[in-house]
C-alpha positions as CSV (number, residue, x, y, z in Angstrom):
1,X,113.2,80.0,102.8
2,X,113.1,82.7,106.2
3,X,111.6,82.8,108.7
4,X,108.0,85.1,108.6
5,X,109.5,88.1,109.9
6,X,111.7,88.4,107.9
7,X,110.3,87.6,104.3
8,X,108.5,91.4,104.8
9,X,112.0,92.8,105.0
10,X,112.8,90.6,101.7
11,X,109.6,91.9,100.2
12,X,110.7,95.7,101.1
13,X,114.7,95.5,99.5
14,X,113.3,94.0,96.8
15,X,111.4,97.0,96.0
16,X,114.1,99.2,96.4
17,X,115.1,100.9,93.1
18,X,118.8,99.5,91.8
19,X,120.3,102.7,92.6
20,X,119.8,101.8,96.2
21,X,122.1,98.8,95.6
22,X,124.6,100.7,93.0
23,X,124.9,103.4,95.9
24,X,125.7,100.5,98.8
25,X,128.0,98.5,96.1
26,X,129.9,101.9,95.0
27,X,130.4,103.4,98.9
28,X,131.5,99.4,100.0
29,X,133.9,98.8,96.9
30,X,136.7,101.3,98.2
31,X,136.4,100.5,101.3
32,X,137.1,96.5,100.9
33,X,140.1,97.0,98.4
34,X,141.4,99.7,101.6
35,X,141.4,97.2,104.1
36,X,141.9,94.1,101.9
37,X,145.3,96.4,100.8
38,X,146.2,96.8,104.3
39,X,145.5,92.9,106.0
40,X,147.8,92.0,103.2
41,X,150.6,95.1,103.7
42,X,150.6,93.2,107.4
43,X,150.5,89.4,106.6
44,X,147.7,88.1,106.1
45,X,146.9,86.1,102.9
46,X,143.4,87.8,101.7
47,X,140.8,86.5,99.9
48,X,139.5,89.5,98.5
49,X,135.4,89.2,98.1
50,X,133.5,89.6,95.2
51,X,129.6,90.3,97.5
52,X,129.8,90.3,101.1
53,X,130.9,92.8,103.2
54,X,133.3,90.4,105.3
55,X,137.0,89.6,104.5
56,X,138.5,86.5,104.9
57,X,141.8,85.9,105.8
58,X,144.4,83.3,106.5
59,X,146.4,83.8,109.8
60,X,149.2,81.4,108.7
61,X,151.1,83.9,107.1
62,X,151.5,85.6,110.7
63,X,152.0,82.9,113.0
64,X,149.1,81.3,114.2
65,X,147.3,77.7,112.7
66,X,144.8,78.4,114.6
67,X,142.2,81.1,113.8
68,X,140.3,80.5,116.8
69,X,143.2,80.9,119.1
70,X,144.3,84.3,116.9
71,X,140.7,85.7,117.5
72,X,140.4,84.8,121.1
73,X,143.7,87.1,121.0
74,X,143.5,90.1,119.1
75,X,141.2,92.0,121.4
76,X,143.9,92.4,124.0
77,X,146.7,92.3,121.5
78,X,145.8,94.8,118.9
79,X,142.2,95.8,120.1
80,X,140.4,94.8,116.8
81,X,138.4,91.5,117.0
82,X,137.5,89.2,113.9
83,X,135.3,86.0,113.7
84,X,136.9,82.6,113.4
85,X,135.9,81.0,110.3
86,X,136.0,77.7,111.6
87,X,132.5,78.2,113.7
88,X,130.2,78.4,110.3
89,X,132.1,74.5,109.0
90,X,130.3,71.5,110.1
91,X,134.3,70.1,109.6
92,X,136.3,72.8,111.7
93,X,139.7,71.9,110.0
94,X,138.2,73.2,106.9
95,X,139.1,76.8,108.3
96,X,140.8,75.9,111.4
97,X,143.1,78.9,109.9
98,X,140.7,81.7,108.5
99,X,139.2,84.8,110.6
100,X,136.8,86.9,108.8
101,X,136.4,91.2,109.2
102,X,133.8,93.4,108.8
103,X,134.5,96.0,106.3
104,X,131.2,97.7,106.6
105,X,132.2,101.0,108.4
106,X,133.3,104.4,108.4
107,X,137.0,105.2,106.2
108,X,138.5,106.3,109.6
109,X,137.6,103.2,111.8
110,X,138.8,100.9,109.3
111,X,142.2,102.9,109.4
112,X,142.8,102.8,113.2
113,X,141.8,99.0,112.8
114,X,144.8,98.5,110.0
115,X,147.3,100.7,112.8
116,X,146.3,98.2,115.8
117,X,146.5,95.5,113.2
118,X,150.2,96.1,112.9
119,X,150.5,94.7,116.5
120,X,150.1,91.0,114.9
121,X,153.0,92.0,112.0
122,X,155.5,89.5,111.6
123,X,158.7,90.5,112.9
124,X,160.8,91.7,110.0
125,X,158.0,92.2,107.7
C-alpha cells in the first residue's frame, strides 16, 4: 500500500515497456560492480546488491564500529557522504556497522568518489 499520490506514479512505471527497465538495469549493472570493485580495493567489506541502487558496506574492515560515527565523518575527511544503516533498524546494533552509497550517477562522479574514498584506507593496505 502508498500513499494516493503516489499509486498514479505506480500505475505509470507499470506501463512502461520492459525495455525501459532492461535499459535502467543494463546502464546501473557496470556501474555497481565499478564502485562495489573499488569500496572493496579500499577496505570495506561489500555486500554487492542484487536490485537496488545502494551499496552496503561494513566499516569494520577500516576502523570504525560505528557506522554512524564513520558517516558523521566522511564529509570532512574524504568529501563523500553515505547513509548509516543503523537509522532504517528498529534494533540499531543490527547495523550499528553498515553505511550504504548511492551508485546511481554519472561513471566520472562515482570515480572521484572512489579517489576521496582512499582518504579512509587503512594504513598499509
Amino acid at each position: 500500500m502508498s500513499s494516493g499520490p503516489f499509486q498514479y506514479a505506480i500505475a505509470q512505471a507499470l506501463a512502461l515497456p520492459d525495455s525501459y527497465y532492461a535499459s535502467v538495469a543494463g546502464d546501473l549493472l557496470p556501474k555497481r560492480d565499478f564502485f562495489c570493485d573499488g569500496l572493496a580495493a579500499i577496505g570495506f567489506e561489500v555486500y554487492r546488491p542484487a536490485g537496488t541502487f545502494f551499496i552496503t558496506t561494513d566499516v569494520r574492515p577500516l576502523g570504525y564500529a560505528d557506522g554512524m560515527q564513520f558517516c558523521r565523518e566522511l564529509p570532512h575527511r574524504a568529501g563523500v557522504v553515505a547513509i548509516p544503516s543503523s537509522v532504517f533498524y528498529d534494533n540499531v546494533e543490527a547495523a550499528r556497522s553498515q553505511v550504504r552509497f548511492a551508485f546511481c550517477k554519472k561513471q566520472e562522479v562515482l570515480a572521484e568518489a572512489l579517489a576521496r574514498l582512499e582518504a579512509v584506507r587503512p594504513a598499509g593496505r
